[in-house]
LOBAGU-189958 format. One record per residue (C-alpha): x negated, y negated, z negated; residue number from 1; residue in one letter. Coordinates in steps of 0.02 Angstrom, whole numbers. Layout:
REM residues N
X/Y/Z/NUM/A $
...
REM end
This chain:
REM residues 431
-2048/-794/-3072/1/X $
-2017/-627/-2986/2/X $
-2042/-595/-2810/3/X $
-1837/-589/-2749/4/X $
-1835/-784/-2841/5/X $
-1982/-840/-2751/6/X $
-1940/-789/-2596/7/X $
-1761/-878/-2614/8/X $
-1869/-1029/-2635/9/X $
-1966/-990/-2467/10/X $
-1813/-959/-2367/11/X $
-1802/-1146/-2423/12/X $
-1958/-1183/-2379/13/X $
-2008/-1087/-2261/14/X $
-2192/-1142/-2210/15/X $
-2349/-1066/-2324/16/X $
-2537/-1140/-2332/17/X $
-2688/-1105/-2410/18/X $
-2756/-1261/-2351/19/X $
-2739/-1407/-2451/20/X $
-2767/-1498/-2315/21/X $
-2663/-1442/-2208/22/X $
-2492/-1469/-2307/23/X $
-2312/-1475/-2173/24/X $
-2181/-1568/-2281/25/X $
-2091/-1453/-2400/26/X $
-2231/-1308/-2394/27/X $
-2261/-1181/-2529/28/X $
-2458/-1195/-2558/29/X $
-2521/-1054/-2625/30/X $
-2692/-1065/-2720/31/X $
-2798/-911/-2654/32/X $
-2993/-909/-2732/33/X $
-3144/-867/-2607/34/X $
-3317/-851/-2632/35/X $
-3350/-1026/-2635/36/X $
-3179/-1099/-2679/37/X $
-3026/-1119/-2804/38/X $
-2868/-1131/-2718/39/X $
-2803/-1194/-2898/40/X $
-2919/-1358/-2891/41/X $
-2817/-1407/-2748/42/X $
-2648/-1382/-2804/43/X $
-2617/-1547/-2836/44/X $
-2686/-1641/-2687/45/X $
-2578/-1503/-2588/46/X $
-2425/-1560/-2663/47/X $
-2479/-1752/-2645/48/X $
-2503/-1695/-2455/49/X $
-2321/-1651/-2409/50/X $
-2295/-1493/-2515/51/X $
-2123/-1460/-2616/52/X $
-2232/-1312/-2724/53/X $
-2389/-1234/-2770/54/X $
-2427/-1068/-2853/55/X $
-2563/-1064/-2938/56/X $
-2635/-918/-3073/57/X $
-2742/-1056/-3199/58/X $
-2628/-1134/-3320/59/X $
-2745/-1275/-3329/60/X $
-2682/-1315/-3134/61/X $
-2490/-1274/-3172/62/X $
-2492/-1500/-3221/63/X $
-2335/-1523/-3120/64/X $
-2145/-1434/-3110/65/X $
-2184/-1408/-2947/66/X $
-2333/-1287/-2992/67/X $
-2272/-1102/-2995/68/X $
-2344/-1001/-3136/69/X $
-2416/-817/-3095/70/X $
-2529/-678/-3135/71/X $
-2647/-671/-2980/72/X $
-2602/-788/-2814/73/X $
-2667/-675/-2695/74/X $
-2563/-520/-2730/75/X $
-2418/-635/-2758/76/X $
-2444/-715/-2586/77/X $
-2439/-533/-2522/78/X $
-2309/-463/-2596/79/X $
-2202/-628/-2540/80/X $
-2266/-566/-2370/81/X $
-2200/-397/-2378/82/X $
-2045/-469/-2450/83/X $
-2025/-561/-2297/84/X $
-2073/-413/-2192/85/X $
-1943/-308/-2268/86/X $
-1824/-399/-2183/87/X $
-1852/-336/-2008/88/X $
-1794/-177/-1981/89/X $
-1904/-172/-1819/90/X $
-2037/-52/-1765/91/X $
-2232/-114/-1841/92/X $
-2361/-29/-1787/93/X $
-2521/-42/-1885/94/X $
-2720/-33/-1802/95/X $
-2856/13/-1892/96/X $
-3040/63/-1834/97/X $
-3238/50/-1849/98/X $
-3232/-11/-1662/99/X $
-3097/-76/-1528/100/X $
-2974/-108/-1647/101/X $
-2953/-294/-1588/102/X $
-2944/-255/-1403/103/X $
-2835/-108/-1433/104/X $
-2715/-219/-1538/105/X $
-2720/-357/-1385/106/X $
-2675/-217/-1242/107/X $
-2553/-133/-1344/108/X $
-2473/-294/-1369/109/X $
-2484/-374/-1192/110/X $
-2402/-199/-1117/111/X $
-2274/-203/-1258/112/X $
-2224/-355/-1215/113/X $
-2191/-283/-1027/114/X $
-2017/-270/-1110/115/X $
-1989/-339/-1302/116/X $
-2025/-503/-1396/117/X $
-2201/-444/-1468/118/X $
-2263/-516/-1637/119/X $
-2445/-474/-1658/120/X $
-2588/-528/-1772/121/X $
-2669/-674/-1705/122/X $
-2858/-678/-1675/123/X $
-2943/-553/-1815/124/X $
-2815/-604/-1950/125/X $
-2838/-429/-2020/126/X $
-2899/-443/-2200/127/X $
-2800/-483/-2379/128/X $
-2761/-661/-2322/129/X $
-2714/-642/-2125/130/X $
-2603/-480/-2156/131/X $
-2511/-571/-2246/132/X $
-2506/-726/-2139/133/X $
-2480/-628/-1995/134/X $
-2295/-573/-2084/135/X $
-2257/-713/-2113/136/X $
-2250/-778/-1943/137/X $
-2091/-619/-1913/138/X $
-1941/-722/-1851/139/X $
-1771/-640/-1790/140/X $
-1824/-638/-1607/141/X $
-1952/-530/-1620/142/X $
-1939/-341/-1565/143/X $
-2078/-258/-1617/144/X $
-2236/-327/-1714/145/X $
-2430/-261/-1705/146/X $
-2524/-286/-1880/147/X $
-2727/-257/-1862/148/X $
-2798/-203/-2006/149/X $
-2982/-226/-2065/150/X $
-3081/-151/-2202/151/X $
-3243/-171/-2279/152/X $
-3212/-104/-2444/153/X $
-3129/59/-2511/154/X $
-2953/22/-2556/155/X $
-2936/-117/-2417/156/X $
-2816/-16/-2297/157/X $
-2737/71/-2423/158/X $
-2682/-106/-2503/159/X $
-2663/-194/-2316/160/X $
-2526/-47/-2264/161/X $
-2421/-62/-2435/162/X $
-2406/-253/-2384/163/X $
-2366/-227/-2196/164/X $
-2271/-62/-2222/165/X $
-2322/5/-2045/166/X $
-2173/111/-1973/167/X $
-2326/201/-1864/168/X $
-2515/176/-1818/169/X $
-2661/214/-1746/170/X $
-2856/231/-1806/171/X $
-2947/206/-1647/172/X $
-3130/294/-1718/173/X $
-3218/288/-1870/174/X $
-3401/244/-1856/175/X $
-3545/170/-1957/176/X $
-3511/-7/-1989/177/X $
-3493/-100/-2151/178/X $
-3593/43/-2233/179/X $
-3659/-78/-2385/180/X $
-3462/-95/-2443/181/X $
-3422/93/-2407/182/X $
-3574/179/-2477/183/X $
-3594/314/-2331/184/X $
-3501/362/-2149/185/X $
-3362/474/-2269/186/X $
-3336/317/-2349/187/X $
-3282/239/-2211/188/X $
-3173/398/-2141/189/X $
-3108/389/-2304/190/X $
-3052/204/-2292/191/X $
-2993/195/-2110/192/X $
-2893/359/-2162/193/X $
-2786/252/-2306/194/X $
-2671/199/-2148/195/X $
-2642/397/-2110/196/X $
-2613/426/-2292/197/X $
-2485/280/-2308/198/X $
-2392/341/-2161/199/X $
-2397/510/-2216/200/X $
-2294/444/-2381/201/X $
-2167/358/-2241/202/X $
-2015/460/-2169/203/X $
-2004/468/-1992/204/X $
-2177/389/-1956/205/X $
-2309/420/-1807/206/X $
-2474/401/-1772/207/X $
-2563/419/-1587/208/X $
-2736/489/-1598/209/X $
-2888/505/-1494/210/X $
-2863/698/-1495/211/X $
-3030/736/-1450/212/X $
-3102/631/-1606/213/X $
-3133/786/-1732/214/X $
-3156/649/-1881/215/X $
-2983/595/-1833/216/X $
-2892/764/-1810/217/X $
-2965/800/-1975/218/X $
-2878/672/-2081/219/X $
-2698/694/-1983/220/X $
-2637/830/-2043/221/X $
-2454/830/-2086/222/X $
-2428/698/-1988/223/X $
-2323/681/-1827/224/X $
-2464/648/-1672/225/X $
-2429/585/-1510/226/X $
-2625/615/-1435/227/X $
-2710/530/-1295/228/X $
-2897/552/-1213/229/X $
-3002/557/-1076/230/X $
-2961/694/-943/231/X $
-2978/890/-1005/232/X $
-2935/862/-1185/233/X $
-2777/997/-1196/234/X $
-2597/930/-1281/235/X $
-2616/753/-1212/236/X $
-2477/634/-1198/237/X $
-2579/502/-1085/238/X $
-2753/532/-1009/239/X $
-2863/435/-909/240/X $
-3028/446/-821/241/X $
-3159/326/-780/242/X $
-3164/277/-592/243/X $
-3296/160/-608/244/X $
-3369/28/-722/245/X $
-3492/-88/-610/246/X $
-3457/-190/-714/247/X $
-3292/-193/-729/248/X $
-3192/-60/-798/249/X $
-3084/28/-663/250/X $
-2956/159/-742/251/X $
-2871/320/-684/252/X $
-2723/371/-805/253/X $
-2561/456/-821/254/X $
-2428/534/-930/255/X $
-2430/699/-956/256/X $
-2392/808/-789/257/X $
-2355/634/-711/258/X $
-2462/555/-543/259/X $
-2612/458/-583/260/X $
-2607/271/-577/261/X $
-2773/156/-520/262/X $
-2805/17/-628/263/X $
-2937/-126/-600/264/X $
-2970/-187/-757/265/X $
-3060/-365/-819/266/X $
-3154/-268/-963/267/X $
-3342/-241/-969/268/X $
-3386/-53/-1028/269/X $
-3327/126/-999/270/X $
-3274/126/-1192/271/X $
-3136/28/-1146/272/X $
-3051/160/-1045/273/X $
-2993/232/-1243/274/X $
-2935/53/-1291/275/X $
-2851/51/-1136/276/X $
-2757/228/-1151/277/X $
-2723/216/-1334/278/X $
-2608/54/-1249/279/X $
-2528/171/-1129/280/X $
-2499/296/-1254/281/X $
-2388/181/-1374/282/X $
-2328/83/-1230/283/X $
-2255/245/-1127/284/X $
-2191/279/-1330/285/X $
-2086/139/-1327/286/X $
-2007/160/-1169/287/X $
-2117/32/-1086/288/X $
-2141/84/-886/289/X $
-2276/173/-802/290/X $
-2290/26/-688/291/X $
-2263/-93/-836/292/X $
-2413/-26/-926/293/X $
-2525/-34/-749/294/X $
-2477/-216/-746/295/X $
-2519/-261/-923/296/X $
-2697/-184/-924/297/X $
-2725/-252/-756/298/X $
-2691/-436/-807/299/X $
-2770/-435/-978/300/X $
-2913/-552/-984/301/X $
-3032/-546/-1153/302/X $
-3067/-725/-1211/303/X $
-3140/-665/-1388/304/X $
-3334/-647/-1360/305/X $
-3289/-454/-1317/306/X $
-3328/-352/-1176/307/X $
-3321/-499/-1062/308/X $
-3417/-524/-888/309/X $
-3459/-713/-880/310/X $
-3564/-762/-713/311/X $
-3653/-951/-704/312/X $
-3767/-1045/-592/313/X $
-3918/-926/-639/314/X $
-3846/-757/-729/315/X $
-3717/-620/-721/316/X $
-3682/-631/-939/317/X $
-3604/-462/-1029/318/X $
-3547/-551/-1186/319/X $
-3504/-446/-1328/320/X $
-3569/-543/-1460/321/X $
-3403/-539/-1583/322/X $
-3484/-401/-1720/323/X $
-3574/-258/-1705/324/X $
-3635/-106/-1803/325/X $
-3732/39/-1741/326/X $
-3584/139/-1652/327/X $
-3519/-2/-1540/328/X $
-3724/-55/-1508/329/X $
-3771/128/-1450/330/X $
-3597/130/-1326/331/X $
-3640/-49/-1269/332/X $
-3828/-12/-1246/333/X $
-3769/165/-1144/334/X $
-3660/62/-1053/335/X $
-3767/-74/-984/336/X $
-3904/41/-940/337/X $
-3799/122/-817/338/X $
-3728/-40/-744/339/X $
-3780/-49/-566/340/X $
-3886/-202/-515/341/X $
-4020/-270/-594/342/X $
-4147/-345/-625/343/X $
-4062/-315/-823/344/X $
-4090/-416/-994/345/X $
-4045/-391/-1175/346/X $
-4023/-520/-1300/347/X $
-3973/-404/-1463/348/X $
-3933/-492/-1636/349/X $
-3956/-407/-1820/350/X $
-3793/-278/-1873/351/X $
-3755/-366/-2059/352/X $
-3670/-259/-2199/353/X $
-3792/-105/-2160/354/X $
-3861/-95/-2339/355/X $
-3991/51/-2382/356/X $
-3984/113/-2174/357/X $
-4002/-59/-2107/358/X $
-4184/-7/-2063/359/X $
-4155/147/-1988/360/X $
-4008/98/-1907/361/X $
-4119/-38/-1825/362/X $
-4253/55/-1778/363/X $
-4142/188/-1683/364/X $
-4061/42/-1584/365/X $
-4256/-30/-1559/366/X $
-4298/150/-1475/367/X $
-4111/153/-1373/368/X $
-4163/-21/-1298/369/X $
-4346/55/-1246/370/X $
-4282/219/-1177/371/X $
-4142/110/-1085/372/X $
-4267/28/-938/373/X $
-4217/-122/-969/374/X $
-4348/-269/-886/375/X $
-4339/-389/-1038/376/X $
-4271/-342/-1204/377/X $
-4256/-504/-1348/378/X $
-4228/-456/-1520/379/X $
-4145/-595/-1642/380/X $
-4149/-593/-1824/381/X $
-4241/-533/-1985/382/X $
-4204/-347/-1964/383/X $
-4278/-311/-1790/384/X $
-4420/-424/-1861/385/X $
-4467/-256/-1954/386/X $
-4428/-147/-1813/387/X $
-4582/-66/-1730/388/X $
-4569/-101/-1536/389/X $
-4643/-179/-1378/390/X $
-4512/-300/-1373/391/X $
-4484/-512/-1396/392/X $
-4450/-547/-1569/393/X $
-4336/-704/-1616/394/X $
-4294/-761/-1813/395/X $
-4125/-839/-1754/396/X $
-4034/-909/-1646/397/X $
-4135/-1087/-1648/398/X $
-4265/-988/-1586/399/X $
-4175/-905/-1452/400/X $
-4122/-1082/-1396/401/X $
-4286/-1157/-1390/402/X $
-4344/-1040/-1285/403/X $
-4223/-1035/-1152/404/X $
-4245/-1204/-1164/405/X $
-4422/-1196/-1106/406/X $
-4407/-1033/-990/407/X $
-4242/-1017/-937/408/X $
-4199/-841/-875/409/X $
-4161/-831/-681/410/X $
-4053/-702/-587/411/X $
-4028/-574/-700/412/X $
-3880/-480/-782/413/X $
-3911/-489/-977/414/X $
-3798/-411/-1121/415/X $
-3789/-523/-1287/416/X $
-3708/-430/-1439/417/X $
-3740/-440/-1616/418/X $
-3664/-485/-1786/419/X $
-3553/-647/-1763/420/X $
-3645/-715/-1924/421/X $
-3807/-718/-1798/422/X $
-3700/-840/-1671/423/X $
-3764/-759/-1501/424/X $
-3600/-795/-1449/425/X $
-3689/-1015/-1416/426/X $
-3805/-951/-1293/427/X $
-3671/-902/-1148/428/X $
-3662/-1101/-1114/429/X $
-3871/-1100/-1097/430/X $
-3906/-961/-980/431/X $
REM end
């Protein structure tokens, strides 16, 4: 069954799962393999659950008429996507990035939707399964859609973009993160810079750029830039300044040659203020208003474990404990130490997916916390374990727990980041 066929079947059907367990009546079910799972051992509980077809790529599973036949059922589930996608002829703009890429996808959305019906990915639905997931959610309402993209692997964006088909995009930086999958820091340059070469294929495509990020002017060339930056960066379309950041993020901005606006943000750390303009920047693009766009970033409120000031009965909480990876740990680590107030406290997880510079990389954010000041510093997980430093040293989590549990801190302001896989983000509730 080609593509064109099966999508005439989901136009009658329109509602996909992966879930077998979560089957709306008259579903396709498509039978996607993970690490631990195969998709095509559920197919037929799926079906028995309220689905009218499942495609499936083991014959041994195809057991029923219902069970559609194919090669591989991931790449057919995203081409179905981009099927589906090809039916808007709207604007899709497609974010990419070592770091920020999930707040800058939230504020460009929130001041987009200042004036259009805004699809946008949902969560961190950015990898080979929630691309295509988010697509599929494109209804005839919708004005404009923003599609996050996320890579941990050479090839990822490069495969993520022919399935979205971005009409224009933006890398927000390129740092070291996910180093085990890319091999080195031009591996991930490299990667991130799939989305510039797919729109560089694309006729009548942009992309807005950090103009002062050399890595980034680097990789553009050819391609129509609309540029954006902190104040005294030449040929900018929007540029901002910080006003202040204790905490919270206050913003200076404006278009280029235009008056300066004053925005009070509810984001934790100065390296917001480029999230926050790259949102201007395709905002003001898109014939959003000046004021529009001061509204937007002035009402958005994180709720994702990032940059977000929580205060309880006993602590003022910086939690930023989504993912990290040594770029986003030194600008959160610079960031706190030049919060006012104090007394300060660090709880800082492991960075995964590090590979052959996990220790290095460790053991330069071991030094950044003891040149910081900080009055207490607690390290969590195996790699700081190894780390040579004067500080607390945790195994996990449990351990982390316990001890607040015992000695609870009192009255200070403490930043908690790490990897998400060391769950940081279940002590906000305990301190």
């Amino acid at each position: 069954m080609d593509i064109k066929e099966l999508y005439s079947l989901y136009t009658e059907h329109p509602a996909i799962t992966t879930d077998s367990r979560d089957c709306p009546e008259g579903s396709i079910f498509f039978a996607l393999k993970g690490g631990n799972f195969d998709g095509n051992r559920f197919a037929a509980a799926a079906l028995a659950n309220g689905c009218s077809y499942a495609v499936v790529d083991d014959p041994a599973a195809a057991t029923d008429s219902r069970c559609l036949l194919v090669g591989d059922a991931l790449h057919t589930f995203q081409m179905l996507a981009r099927e589906h996608r090809r039916r808007f002829s709207i604007p899709v703009i497609g974010i990419t990035g070592t770091n920020g890429k999930t707040t800058t996808k939230e504020l460009t959305a929130a001041v987009l939707a200042e004036k259009y019906s805004v699809h946008c990915t949902q969560g961190n639905f950015n990898n080979d399964v929630g691309v295509p997931k988010t697509l599929f959610g494109l209804a005839p309402g919708h004005d404009i859609a923003v599609v996050e993209m996320g890579a941990s692997h050479p090839g990822d964006i490069r495969r993520l973009a022919e399935t979205a088909e971005p009409t224009c995009g933006i890398i927000t930086n390129v740092g070291k993160a996910h180093l085990q999958g890319f091999g080195s820091f031009e591996g991930v340059v490299r990667t991130k810079g799939e989305l510039y070469d797919y729109l560089r294929q694309r006729e009548g495509s942009r992309v807005f750029i950090n103009a002062a990020d050399e890595h980034l002017k680097a990789i553009a060339a050819g391609l129509d830039t609309v540029g954006y930056g902190l104040e005294g960066t030449p040929g900018l379309a929007v540029e901002g300044r910080v006003a202040s950041c204790s905490p919270l993020l206050c913003l200076e901005w404006r278009a280029a040659g235009g008056r300066w606006h004053r925005v009070q943000t509810q984001l934790i750390g100065s390296y917001n203020a480029l999230n926050m303009l790259a949102a201007a920047c395709i905002g003001l693009h898109f014939g959003v208003s000046e004021s529009q766009v001061c509204h937007a970033l002035q009402a958005y409120k994180p709720s994702n474990n990032r940059s977000q000031l929580e205060r309880t009965g006993s602590n003022t909480l910086v939690v930023d404990a989504y993912n990290a990876n040594p770029t986003s740990m030194a600008a959160a680590i610079d960031n706190f130490s030049r919060m006012e107030g104090g007394p300060k406290m660090a709880i800082i997880g492991d960075m995964r997916e590090l590979g052959d510079a996990s220790a290095g990389e460790h053991q330069r954010v071991a030094d950044a916390l003891a040149a910081a000041g900080l009055d207490r510093v607690w390290l969590v997980g195996e790699e700081f374990a190894r780390t040579s430093c004067p500080f607390r040293k945790f195994g996990d989590v449990g351990e982390v727990k316990a001890e607040i549990a015992r000695h609870r801190p009192e009255g200070y302001t403490i930043l908690i980041k790490g990897s998400n896989g060391m769950r940081l983000f279940e002590l906000p509730q305990l301190l």
